[in-house]
C-alpha positions, 0 to 999 in steps of 0.5 A: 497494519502494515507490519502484520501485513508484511509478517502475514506475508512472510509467514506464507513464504512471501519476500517482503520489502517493507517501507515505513514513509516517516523513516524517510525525509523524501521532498514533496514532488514539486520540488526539482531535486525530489526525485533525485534522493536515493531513498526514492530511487532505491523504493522505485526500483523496488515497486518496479521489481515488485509483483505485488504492492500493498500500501498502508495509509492513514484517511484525513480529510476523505483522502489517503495521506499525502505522503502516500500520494506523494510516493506515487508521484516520486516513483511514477512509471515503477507502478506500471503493471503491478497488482495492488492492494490498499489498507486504510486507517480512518477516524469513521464509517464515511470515508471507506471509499478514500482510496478509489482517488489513488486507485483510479489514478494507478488504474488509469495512469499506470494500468494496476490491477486493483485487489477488489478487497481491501482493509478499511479500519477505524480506531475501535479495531485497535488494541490501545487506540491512540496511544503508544502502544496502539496495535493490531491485536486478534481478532477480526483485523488481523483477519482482514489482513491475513485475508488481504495477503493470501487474496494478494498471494492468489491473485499474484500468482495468478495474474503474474503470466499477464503482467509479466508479459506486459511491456508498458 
C-alpha cells in the first residue's frame, strides 16, 4: 500500500520520500545508542521537512506494529506540526480503529493534524493474499488509496500557511 501510495503521489507531481522500515536495522528506542544510527536521523530530518507523512503498517494485536511506533519514538519532535495520513493492513473488520493509539498520540504529543480518511484494508482486498506475489491490484484499494493522496495533497495545500507558521 505504501508504494502505490508513493507512486499515487508521484503521479500527481508530489516529491516523495519513501522508507520501507524492514530495509532498516533501527534499535528499539529504550536502547541508548537507538537514536544515534544515521539511518534514524537522515528518516528524522526528513519527517521534519516533510509537510506531509502517510504511514503504512501492518495491525497485530489491535495495534499498529511496533516498528511503527518505535519510528515515532526515535524521531519524536520531527513530527511536530505535520499533516498525516495512516493506511493499515489487518487480518478482520474488529480492529479498524487501531490506529486512533498512534493518532492521539502524534495529536496530543506533537500537535498532527490527523487526515480524518484513512485506508483500512484486509487480505481479500489484495491480489495474491499471503503470497509473494501479494499486491495492491485494481479496483477499490487502489481507490482508497489514490483517494488517500489527493485528500493529503488538498489538505496539505490548504493547511500549509498555518503549519508553516507554527513555531512548536
Amino acid at each position: 500500500m505504501a508504494r502505490v501510495a508513493a507512486a499515487s503521489l508521484t503521479e500527481r507531481g508530489t516529491d516523495v520520500s519513501f522508507h520501507d522500515l524492514r530495509d532498516y536495522e533501527l534499535e528499539f528506542c529504550g536502547l541508548p545508542s537507538a537514536r544515534q544510527n544515521p539511518v534514524v536521523e537522515k528518516i528524522r530530518n526528513e519527517i521534519r521537512e516533510a509537510q506531509a507523512i502517510l504511514m503504512a503498517a501492518p495491525v497485530y494485536n489491535f495495534y499498529v506494529n511496533a516498528a511503527a511506533k518505535n519510528l515515532v519514538e526515535l524521531t519524536g519532535g520531527a513530527w511536530e506540526n505535520k499533516l498525516v495520513g495512516f493506511m493499515c493492513a489487518a487480518g478482520g473488520r474488529a480492529s479498524y480503529m487501531s490506529v486512533m493509539n498512534i493518532a492521539n498520540s502524534l495529536m496530543l504529543d506533537f500537535r498532527c493534524l490527523i487526515i480524518p480518511r484513512f485506508v483500512y484494508a484486509m487480505g481479500g482486498d489484495f491480489e495474491n493474499d499471503r503470497t509473494e506475489k501479494m499486491a495492491v491490484g485494481p479496483g477499490e484499494l487502489q481507490d482508497r488509496i489514490d483517494g488517500l493522496a489527493q485528500v493529503t495533497m488538498d489538505l496539505g495545500r490548504a493547511v500549509d500557511p498555518v503549519l508553516s507558521g507554527l513555531d512548536g
